[in-house]
N, C-alpha and C positions, 0 to 999 in steps of 0.2 A: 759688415756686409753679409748677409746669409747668401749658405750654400747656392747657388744655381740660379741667384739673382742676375750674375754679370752670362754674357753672351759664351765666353772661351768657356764657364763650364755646360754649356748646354745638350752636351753629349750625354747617351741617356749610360754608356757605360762607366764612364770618368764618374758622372753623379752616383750612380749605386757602388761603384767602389769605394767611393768617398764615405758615401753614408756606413756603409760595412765597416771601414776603419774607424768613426766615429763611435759604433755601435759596440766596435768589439774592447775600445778604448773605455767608455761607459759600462761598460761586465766586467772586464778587469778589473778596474777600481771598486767596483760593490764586491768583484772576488776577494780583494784584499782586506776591504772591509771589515769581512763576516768572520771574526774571529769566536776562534771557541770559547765561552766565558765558561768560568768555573766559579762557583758561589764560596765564598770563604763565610761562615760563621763567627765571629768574636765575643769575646767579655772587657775591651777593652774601649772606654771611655776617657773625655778628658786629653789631655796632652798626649798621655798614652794612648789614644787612640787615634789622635792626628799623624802620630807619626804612624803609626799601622797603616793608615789609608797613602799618606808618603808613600812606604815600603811598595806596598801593590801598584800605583801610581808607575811607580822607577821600574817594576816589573813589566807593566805595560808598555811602557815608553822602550824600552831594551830590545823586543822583539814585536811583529803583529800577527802572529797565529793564537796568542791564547790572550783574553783577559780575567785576571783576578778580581770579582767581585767581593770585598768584604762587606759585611753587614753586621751592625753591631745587634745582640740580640740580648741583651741584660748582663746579670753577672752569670759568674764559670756555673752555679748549678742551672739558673735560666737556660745559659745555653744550651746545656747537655740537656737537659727536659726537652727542649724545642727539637733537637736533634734527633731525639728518643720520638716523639711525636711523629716528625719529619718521615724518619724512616719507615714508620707504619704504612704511611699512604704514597710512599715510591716517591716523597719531593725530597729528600733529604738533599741536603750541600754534598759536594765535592771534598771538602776541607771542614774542621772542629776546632776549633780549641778549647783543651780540657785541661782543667788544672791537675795540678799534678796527684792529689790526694785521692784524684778517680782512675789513676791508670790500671788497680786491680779490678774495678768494674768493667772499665773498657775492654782489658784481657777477657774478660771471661765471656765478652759479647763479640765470640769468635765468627760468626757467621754474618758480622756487622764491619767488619772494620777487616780493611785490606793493611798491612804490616807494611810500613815504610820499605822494611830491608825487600820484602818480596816487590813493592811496587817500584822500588830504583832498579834490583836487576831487571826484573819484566822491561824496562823501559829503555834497559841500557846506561843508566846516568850513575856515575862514578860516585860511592857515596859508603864511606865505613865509620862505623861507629870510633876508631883510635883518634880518627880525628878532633873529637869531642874532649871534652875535659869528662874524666872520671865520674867526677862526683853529679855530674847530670846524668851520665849515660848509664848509671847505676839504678835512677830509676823508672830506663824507658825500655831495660833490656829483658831481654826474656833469658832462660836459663843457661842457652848456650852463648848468651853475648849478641845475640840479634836485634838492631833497633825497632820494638815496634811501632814508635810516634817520632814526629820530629820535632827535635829540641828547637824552642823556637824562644819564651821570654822563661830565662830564669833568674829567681831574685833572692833575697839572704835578710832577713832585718839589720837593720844595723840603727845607730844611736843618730839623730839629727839634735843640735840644739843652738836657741836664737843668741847669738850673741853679744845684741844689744840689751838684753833682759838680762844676761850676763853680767856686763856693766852696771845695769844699775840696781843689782844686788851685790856689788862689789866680788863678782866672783870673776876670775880671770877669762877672760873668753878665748885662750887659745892652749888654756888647758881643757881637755877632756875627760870628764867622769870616766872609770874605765869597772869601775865595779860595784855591785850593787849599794855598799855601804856608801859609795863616795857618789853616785845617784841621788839617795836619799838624803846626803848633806848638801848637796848642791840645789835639789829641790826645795828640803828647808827653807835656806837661805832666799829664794827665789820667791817662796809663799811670803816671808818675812817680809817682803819687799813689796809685796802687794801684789801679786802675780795671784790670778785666781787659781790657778791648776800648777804644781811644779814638775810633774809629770806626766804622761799618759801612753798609753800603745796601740795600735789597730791589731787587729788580729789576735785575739785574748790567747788560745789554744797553739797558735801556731807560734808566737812568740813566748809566751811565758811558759808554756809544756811541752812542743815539740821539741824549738830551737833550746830551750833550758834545758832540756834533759840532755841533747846531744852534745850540747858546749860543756856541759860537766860530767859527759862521758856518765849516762846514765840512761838502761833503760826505759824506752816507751812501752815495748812490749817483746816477749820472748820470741824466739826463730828469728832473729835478727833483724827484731823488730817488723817482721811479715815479711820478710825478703826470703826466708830458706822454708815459708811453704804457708799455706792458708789455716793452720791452726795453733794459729800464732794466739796467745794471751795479753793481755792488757795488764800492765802492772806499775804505771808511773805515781802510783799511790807513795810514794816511798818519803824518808822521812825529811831527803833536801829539798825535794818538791815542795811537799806539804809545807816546812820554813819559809819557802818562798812566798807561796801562795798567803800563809799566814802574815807576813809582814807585809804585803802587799795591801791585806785588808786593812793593817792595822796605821797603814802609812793613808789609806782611804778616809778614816778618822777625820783628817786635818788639811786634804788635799795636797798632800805631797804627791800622793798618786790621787787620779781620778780619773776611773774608769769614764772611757769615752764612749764604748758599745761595742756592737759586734763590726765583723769585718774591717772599710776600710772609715766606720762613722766617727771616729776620733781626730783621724786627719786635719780638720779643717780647725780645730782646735790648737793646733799648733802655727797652722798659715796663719790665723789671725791674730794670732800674739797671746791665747788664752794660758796656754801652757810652755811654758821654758824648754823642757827638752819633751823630746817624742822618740819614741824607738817604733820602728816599722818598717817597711818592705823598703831595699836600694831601692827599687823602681817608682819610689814615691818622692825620688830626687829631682824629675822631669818637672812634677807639677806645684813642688814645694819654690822651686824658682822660679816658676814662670807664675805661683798667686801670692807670695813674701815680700815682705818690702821692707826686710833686716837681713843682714848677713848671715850665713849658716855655718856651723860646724859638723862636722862629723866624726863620729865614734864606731869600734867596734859597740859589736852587742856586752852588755855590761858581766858580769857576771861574780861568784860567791868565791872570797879567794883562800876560804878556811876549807873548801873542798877541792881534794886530794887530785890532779891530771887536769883541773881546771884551767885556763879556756881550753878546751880542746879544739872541735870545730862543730862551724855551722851546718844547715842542713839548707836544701832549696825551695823556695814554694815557686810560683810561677805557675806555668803551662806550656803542651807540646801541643803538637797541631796532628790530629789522627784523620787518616784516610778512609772515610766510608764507602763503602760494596755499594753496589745498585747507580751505578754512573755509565755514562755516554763511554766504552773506548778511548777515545780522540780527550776525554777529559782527563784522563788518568794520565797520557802526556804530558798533556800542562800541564799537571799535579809535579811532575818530575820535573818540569823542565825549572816549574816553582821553584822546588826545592832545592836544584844545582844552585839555582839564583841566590836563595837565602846562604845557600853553604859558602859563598864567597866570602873571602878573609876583609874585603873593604867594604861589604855589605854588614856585615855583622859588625864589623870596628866600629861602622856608625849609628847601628841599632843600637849597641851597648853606650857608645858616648852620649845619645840623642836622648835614652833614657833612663839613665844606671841600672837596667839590667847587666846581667855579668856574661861576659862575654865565651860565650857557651864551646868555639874551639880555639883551640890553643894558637893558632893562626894570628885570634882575629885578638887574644889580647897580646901577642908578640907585635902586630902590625899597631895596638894602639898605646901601647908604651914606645914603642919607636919611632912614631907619629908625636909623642911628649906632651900627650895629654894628660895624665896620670901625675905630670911637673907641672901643666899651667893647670891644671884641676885638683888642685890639695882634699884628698878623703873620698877622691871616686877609685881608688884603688884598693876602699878597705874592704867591700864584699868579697874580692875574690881572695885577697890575701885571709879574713876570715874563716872562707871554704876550705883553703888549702894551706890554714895553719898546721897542722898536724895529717899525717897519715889515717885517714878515715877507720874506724873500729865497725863492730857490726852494732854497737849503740846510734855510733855519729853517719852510717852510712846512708843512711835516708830510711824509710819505711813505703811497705804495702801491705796497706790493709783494708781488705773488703764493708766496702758501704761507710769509709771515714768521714765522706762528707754528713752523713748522719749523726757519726761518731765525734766529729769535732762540736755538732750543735749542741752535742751534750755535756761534752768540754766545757761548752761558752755557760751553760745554763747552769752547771755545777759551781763555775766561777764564779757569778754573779751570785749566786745565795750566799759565796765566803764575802766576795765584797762589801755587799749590802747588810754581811751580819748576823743574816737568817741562817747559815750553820758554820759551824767549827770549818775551818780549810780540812783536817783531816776525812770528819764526814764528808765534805763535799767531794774530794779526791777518793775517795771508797765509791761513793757511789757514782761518780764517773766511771769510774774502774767498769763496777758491776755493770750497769747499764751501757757501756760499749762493749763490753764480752758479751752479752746477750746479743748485741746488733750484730757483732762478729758470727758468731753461730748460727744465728740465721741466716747469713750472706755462707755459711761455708755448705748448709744445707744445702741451698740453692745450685749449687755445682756439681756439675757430672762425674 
């Protein structure tokens, strides 16, 4: 029955009161509505990107004053481009995510990027870098130990390999290659057996010369490897690299190894049974189960065990989430209020179980071994036991070095001439060398 149809309400003041309550009922609810959205920018697709949009999802659902928009926007340098773009014409996002090889770029784009540590106090929200595990927060802090980005996915290569391929090259599947030689004989056996690929990696540079250099306790480059100042050198030219890289070509020959490409183009080579084992990013654990339809193993990262402190420890690749200038007020709230959100111990427990990223505070892997995941989930506990095999050195501590996403392309491109043949590993490892110190020098120029 509408309003003022029946007789009893015919009074004209019962009726405009009436309507006033209805009205004021209808503005409330569009007040509650209108929440503040904040644009999130990503590099993450696939599995991993379903649960990212999960995460902001549970964000919004938690509270109604702010919502997180993510937007996937290609990979981490796409991203950062579009960002860089962005902020030219006043639309940049709220939120970034940058991998982690750009954090000395980001530094030095001071008048671009508001600093976690200063945007949680500004805000009020409880938020210290001890909380973190070490080996992340080593490479978001600035000098005095200040977070400038929030540690949000960080991940470790480690060794995947199909079991059933395992079997039917007669090789045990619940034993684990653990070192390069026993890699190479297990891939043998695996080509032997008809397997077109017996190896392969994603990430050329960041697994076979970042993470190899740190795990054999060897530097990438001087100043502790760009951490104790920007005139840092490039020097991973050295003679256990170069072995690596050299047997690597020579295992290319005959498809024990075979290079898959650059970043993550090797991947799918392992999903579909092309190649037996695959070494690559934990975080490549989400989408290896959810497109396999064989059992999986997992390994630390392999390593040479004729060299001296060997395994020592891994390093992180991943990405943090940095805060860009030129926003609403009212958005840099929700940015914080984000961020308490993320820093919970059972939000993070399930980021890191949902995706084998590693679980970034000490909270959130004490609440996920004591939840007995780690017991129903055999080798999702090796990235962080990897990290924090040994007491970090200023080899294994991670690196920052200016314009590396450049400097790794030249890694990948070096690589691929020893693969393919076209030069000696040594050449190719020189003139890596050479041609990221020149990149280096330029990016050091560039600063005030």
């Amino acid at each position: 029955m509408a309003i003022g149809s029946d007789r009893r309400w015919g009074r004209p003041g019962i009726l405009l009161t009436s309507a006033i309550v209805v009205l004021a009922i209808v503005v409330g609810n569009g007040a509650a509505l209108a929440a503040t959205d904040i644009a999130w920018w990503h590099a993450m697709s696939g599995q991993l990107g379903r649960q990212l949009d999960r995460l902001a999802a549970d964000f919004n659902a938690s509270q109604s004053d702010y919502r997180v928009i993510p937007t996937y926007k290609g990979n981490y340098t796409e991203t950062v481009t579009a960002s860089i773009f962005a902020f030219r014409s006043s639309s940049q996002p709220a939120i970034v995510q940058v991998n982690e090889i750009a954090t000395a770029t980001m530094m030095a784009a001071k008048g671009a990027v508001y600093p976690v540590y200063e945007l949680m106090r500004d805000e009020d929200e409880a938020f210290s870098a001890s909380d973190y595990l070490p080996a992340v927060t080593g490479y978001y802090t600035d000098l005095a130990g200040n977070m400038l980005s929030f540690p949000f996915n960080a991940s470790t290569p480690i060794l995947y390999y199909n079991k059933s391929m395992f079997r039917q090259a007669g090789l045990d599947p619940e034993t684990t290659p653990g070192t390069w030689p026993e890699v190479a004989a297990a891939a043998t056996r695996l080509v032997a057996a008809g397997a077109p690929c017996g190896f392969t990696t994603s990430w050329p540079s960041w697994v076979n010369v970042e993470n190899f250099s740190a795990y054999h306790n060897l530097p990438l480059a001087t100043r502790s490897n760009g951490l104790g100042g920007m005139d840092a050198v490039l020097v991973f030219n050295n003679p256990v690299l170069v072995r690596h890289v050299a047997e690597l070509a020579e295992w290319q020959k005959t498809k024990v190894f075979d290079y898959g490409g650059r970043a993550t183009a090797a991947e799918p080579r392992f999903q579909q049974g092309d190649c037996g084992i695959f070494i690559g990013s934990s975080a490549t654990r989400a989408d290896i189960i959810a497109n396999s339809r064989f059992d999986v193993g997992y390994g630390r990262l392999p390593y040479w065990p004729d060299v001296a402190g060997a395994p020592q420890n891994t390093i992180i690749g991943g990405a943090t989430l940095w805060v860009l200038r030129g926003r609403p007020a009212e958005e840099y709230k929700g940015v914080a209020k984000f961020f308490a959100y993320l820093s919970r111990a059972e939000v993070q427990a399930a980021w890191h179980q949902n995706t084998g990223y590693l679980p970034v505070t000490r909270a959130a892997y004490e609440l996920t071994r004591a939840q007995g995941f780690y017991d129903r989930n055999p080798g999702t506990a090796i990235s962080i036991e990897q990290m924090t095999l040994k007491p970090p050195t200023d080899n294994s501590r991670g690196l920052r070095l200016g314009s590396f996403v450049l400097i790794r392309d030249v890694i990948d491109d070096e690589l691929e001439k020893a693969f393919s043949g076209r030069k000696p590993a040594q050449a190719a490892m020189d003139s890596a060398v050479a041609r990221g110190n020149k990149l280096l020098r330029q990016f050091e120029r560039t600063q005030p």
